[in-house]
C-alpha positions as a LaTeX table, in Angstrom:
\begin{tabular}{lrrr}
\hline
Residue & $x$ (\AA) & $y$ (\AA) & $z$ (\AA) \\
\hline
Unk1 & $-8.50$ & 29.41 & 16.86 \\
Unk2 & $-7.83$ & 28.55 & 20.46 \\
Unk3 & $-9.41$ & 26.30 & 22.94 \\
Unk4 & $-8.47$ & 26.68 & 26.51 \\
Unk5 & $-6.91$ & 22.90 & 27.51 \\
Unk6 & $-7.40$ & 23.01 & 31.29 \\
Unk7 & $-4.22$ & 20.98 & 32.82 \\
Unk8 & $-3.05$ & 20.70 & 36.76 \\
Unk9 & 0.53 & 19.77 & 35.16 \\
Unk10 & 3.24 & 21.78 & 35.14 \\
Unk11 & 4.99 & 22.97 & 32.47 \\
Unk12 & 7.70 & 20.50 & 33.09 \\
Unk13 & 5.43 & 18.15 & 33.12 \\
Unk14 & 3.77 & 18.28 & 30.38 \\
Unk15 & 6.69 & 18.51 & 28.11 \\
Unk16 & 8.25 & 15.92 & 29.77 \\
Unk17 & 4.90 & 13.47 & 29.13 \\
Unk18 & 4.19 & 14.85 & 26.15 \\
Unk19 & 0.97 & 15.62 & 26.64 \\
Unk20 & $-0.03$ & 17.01 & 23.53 \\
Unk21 & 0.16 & 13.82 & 21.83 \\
Unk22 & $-2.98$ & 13.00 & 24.45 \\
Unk23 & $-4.78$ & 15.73 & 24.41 \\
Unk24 & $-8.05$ & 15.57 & 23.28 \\
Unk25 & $-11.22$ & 17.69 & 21.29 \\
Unk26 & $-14.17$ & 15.74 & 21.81 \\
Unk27 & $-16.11$ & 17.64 & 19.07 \\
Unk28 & $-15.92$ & 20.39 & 16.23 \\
Unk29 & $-16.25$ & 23.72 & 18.41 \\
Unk30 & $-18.70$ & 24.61 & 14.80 \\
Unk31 & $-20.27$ & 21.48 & 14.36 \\
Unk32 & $-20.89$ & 20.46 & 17.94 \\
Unk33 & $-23.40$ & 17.42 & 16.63 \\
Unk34 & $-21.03$ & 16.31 & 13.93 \\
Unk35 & $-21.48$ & 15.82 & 10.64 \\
Unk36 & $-18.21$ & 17.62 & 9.08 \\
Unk37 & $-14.78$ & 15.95 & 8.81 \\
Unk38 & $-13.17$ & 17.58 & 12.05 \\
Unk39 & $-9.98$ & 15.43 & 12.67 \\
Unk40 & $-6.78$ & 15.66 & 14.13 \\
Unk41 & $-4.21$ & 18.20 & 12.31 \\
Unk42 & $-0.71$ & 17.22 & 14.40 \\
Unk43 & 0.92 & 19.89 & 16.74 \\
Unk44 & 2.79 & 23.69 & 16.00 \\
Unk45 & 6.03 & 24.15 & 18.62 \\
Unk46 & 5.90 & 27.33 & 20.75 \\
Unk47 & 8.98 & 29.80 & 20.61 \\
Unk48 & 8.90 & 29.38 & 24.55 \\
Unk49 & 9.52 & 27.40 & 26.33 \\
Unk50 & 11.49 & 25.17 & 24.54 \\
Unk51 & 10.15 & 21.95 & 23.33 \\
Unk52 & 6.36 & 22.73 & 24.10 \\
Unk53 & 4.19 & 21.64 & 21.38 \\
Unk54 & 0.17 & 22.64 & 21.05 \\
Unk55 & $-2.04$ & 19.68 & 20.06 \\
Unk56 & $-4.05$ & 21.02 & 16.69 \\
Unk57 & $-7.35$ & 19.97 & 14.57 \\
Unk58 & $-8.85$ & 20.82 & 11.96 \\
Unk59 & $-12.35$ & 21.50 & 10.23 \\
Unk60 & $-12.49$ & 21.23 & 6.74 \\
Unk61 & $-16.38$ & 21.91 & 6.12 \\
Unk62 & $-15.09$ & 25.54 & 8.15 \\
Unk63 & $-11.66$ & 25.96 & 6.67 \\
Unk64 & $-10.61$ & 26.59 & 10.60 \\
Unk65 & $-7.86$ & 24.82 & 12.85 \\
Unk66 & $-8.26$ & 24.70 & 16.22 \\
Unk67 & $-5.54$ & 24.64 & 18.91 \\
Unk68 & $-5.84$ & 23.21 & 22.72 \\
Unk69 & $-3.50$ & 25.85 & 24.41 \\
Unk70 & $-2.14$ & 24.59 & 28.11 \\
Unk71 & $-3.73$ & 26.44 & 30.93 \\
Unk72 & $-0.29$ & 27.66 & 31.91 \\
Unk73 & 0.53 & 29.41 & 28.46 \\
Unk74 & $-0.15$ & 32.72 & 26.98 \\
Unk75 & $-3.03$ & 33.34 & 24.74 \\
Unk76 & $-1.62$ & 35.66 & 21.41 \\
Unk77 & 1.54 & 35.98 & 22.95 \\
Unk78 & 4.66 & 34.19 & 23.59 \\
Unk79 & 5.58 & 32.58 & 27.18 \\
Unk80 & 3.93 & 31.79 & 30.23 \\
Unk81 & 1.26 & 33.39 & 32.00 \\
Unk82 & 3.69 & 33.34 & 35.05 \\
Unk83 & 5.85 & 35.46 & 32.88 \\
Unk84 & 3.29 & 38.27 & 31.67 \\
Unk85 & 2.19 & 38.26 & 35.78 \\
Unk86 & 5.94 & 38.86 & 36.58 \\
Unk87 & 6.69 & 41.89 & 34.15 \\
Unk88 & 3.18 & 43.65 & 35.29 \\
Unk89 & 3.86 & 43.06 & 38.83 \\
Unk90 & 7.30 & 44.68 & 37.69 \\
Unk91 & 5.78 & 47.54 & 36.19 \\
Unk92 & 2.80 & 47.97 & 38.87 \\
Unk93 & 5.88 & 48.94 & 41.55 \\
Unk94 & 8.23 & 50.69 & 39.58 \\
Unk95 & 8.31 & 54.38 & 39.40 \\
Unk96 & 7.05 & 54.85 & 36.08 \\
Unk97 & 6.27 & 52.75 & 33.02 \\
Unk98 & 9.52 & 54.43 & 31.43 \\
Unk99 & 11.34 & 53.45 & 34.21 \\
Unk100 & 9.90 & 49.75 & 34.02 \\
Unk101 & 10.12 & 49.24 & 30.44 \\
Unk102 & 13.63 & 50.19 & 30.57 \\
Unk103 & 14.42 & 47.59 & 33.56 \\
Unk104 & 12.47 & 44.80 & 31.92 \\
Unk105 & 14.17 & 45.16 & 28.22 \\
Unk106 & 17.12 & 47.50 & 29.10 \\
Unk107 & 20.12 & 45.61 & 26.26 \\
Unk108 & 17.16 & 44.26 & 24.18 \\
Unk109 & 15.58 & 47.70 & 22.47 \\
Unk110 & 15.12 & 51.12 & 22.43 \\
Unk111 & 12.93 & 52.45 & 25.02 \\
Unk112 & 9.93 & 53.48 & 22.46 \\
Unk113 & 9.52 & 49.61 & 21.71 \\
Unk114 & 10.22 & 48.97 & 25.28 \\
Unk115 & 7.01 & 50.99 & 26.07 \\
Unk116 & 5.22 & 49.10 & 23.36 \\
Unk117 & 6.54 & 45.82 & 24.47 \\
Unk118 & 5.31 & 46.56 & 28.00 \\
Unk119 & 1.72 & 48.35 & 27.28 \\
Unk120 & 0.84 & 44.89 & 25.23 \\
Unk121 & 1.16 & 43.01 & 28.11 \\
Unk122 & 0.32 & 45.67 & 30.77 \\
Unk123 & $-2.96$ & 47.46 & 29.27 \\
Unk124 & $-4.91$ & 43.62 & 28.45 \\
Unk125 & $-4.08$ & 42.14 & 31.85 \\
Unk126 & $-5.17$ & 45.26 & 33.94 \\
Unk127 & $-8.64$ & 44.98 & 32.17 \\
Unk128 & $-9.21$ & 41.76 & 32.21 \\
Unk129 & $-8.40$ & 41.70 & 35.92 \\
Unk130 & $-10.53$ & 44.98 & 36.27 \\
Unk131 & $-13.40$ & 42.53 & 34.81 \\
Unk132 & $-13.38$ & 39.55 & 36.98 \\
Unk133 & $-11.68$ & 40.81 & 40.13 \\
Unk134 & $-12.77$ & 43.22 & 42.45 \\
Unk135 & $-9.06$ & 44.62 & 43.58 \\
Unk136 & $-8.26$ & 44.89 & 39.73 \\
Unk137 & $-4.77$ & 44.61 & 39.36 \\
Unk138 & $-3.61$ & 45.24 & 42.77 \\
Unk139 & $-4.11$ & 41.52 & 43.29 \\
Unk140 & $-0.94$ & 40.91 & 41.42 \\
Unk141 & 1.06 & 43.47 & 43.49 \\
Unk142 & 0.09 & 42.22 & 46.52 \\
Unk143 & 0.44 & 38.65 & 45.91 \\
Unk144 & 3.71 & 38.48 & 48.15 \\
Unk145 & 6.44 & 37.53 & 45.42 \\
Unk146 & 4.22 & 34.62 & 43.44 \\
Unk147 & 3.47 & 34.40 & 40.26 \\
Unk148 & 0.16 & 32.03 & 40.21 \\
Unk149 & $-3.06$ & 34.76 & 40.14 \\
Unk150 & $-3.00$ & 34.31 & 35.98 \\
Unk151 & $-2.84$ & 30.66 & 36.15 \\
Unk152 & $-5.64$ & 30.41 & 38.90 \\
Unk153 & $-7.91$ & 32.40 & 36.99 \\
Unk154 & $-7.93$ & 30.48 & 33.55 \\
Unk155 & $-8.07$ & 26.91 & 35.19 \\
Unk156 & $-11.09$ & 28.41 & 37.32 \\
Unk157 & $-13.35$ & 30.64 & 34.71 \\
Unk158 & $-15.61$ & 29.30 & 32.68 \\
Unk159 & $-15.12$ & 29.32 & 28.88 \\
Unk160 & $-17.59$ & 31.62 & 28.45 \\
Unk161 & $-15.73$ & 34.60 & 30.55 \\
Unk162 & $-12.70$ & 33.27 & 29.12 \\
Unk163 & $-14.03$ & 34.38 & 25.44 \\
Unk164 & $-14.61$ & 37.88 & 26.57 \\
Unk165 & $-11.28$ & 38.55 & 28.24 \\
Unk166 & $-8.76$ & 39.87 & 25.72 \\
Unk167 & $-5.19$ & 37.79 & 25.57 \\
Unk168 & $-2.88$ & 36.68 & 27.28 \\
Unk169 & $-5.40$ & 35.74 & 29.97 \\
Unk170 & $-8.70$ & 35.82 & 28.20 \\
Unk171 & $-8.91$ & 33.61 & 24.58 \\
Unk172 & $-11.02$ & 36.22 & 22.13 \\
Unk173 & $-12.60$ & 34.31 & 19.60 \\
Unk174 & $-14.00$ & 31.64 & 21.45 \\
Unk175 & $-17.02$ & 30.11 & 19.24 \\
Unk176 & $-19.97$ & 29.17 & 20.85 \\
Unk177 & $-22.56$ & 26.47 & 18.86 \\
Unk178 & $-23.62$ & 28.09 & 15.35 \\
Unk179 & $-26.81$ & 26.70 & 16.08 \\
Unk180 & $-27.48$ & 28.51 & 19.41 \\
Unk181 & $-27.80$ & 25.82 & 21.67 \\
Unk182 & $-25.76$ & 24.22 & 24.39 \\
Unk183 & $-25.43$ & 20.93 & 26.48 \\
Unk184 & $-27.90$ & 19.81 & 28.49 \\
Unk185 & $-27.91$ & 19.87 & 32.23 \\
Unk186 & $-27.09$ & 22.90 & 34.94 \\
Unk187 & $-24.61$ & 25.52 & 33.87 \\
Unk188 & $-20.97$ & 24.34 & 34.99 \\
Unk189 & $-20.76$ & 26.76 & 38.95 \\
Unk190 & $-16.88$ & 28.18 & 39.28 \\
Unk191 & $-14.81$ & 27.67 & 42.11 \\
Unk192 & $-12.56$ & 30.43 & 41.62 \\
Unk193 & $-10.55$ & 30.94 & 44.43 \\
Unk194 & $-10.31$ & 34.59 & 44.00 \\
Unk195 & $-13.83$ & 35.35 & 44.30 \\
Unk196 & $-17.42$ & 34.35 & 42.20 \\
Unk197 & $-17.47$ & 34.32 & 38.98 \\
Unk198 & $-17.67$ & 37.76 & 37.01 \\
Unk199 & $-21.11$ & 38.54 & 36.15 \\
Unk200 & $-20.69$ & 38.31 & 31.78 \\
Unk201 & $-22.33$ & 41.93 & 31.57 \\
Unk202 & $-20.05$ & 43.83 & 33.95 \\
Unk203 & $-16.64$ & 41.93 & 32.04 \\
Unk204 & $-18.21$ & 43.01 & 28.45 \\
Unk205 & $-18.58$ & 46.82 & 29.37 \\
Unk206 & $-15.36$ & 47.01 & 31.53 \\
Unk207 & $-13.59$ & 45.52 & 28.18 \\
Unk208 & $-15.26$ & 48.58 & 26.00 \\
Unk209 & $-14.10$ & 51.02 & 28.18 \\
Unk210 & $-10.28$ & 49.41 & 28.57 \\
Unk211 & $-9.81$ & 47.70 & 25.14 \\
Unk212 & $-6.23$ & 48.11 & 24.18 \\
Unk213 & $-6.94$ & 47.26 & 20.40 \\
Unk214 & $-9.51$ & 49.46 & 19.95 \\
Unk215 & $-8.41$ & 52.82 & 17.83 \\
Unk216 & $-7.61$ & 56.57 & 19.60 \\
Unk217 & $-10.59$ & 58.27 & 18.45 \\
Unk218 & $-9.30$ & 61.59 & 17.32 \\
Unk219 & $-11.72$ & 65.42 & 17.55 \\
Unk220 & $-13.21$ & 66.11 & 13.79 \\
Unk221 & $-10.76$ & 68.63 & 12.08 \\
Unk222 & $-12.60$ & 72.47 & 12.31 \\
Unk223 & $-10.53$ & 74.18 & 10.09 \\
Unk224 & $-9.30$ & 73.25 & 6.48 \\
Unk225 & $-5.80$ & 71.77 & 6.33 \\
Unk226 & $-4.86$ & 73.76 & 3.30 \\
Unk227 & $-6.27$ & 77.37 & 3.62 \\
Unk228 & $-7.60$ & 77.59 & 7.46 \\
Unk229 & $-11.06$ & 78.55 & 6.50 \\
Unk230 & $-13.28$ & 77.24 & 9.53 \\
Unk231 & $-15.35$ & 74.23 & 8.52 \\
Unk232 & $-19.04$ & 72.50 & 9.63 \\
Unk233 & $-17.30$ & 69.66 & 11.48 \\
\hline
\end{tabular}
C-alpha cells in the first residue's frame, strides 16, 4: 500500500541524497497506537527514472507493506507526474485521441494499445481534476507550457482527498485508523494554490460518475441467443 511522502526536492535531488534511506513512517497506518511489529522492510527501485528507490515497511500482525511514494511520482503507474501532465496536455490539444495516441507512442505500438495506453492516463486525471478543481482539466491546457499542476496538487491536498482520487494523482487505498479515531487537535487547513480544498462529498460522487475501472454496464439481453424467442428481461 502507498503512503503519500510529501517532499519539496526534486527528483534530482532526491536520488542524488538518497532520500529514501531517510525517509520516515512514524507509525503503522493499521495500528496507529502500536502494539504490532511494524518495522522497516528496505526499498523496491522504480522502472523510471533511473536509480529512484521507494523507502518500504512492513506490518506483520496485517501481512501488509507499506510504501512512502515521493510527491513527484506516479501513483499505480510508472514515471513522473510531470510526465502523465505532459501526455494529457498532449492529448487535450490534439485533434483527436487517435490522432494523440498515435503522436505520443507512434514506433512503440499499434494504435489499439496506443488508445489504451493513453485512456489510462487520460480518463483518471480528467476526474480527479473534475473533483478538486473547478476548470477540470482545462487547467492543464492552459497552464502555458509547464508541467507542475499534478505536483502542486498532491503536495497541497490532504491525505484524506488524496485517498479518494484514483491514480496517478490520487493514492486509492489509503487506510484510515481501524479503530475510527484520529489525532487530536484542529483538522490540518490546505493551502492549495489552485483553489480550497474539494469538499470530500462532491470528489466521491464526481469519481462514481467518471471511474475508469468501473465495468461498461451492458442492456439485459430480450431475446434468446439460441432460438430468438422474446424473453422477460
Amino acid at each position: 500500500m502507498q503512503v503519500p511522502l510529501h517532499t519539496q526536492s526534486s527528483v534530482e535531488a532526491y536520488i542524488a541524497g538518497r532520500e529514501w534511506l531517510s525517509a520516515r513512517l512514524a507509525s503503522c497506518p493499521l495500528h496507529p497506537a502500536g502494539g504490532c511489529s511494524f518495522a522497516r522492510h528496505g526499498s523496491y527501485p522504480r522502472s523510471t527514472p533511473a536509480g529512484l528507490r521507494v523507502a518500504r515497511w512492513y506490518c506483520p500482525q496485517g501481512h501488509r507493506t507499506f510504501s512512502l511514494l515521493p510527491d513527484f511520482l506516479a501513483s499505480r503507474l510508472p514515471g513522473l507526474l510531470a510526465s502523465i501532465e505532459d501526455v494529457v496536455a498532449r492529448a487535450l490539444s490534439a485533434k483527436s485521441m487517435e490522432a494523440a495516441a498515435s503522436s505520443l507512442r507512434e514506433f512503440d505500438v499499434a494504435l489499439p494499445s496506443a488508445l489504451r495506453w493513453l485512456r489510462r492516463r487520460m480518463r483518471p486525471v480528467c476526474a480527479a481534476l473534475e473533483a478538486v478543481l473547478p476548470q477540470g482539466a482545462a487547467v492543464i491546457a492552459g497552464n502555458a507550457g509547464r508541467r507542475d499542476v499534478l505536483l502542486a496538487l498532491r503536495r497541497s491536498l490532504p491525505e484524506q482527498v488524496l485517498g479518494v482520487l484514483p491514480p496517478p494523482l490520487g493514492i486509492l487505498g489509503t487506510l484510515r485508523p481501524i479503530s475510527g479515531q484520529h489525532d487530536m487537535g484542529p483538522d490540518r487547513v490546505s493551502t492549495a494554490p489552485y483553489g480550497d480544498v474539494p469538499d470530500l462529498a462532491r470528489a466521491a460522487s464526481v469519481l462514481c460518475r467518471c471511474n475508469p475501472f468501473a465495468p461498461t454496464p451492458f442492456p439485459p439481453c430480450r431475446t434468446c441467443c439460441a432460438c430468438g424467442v422474446a424473453t422477460d428481461a
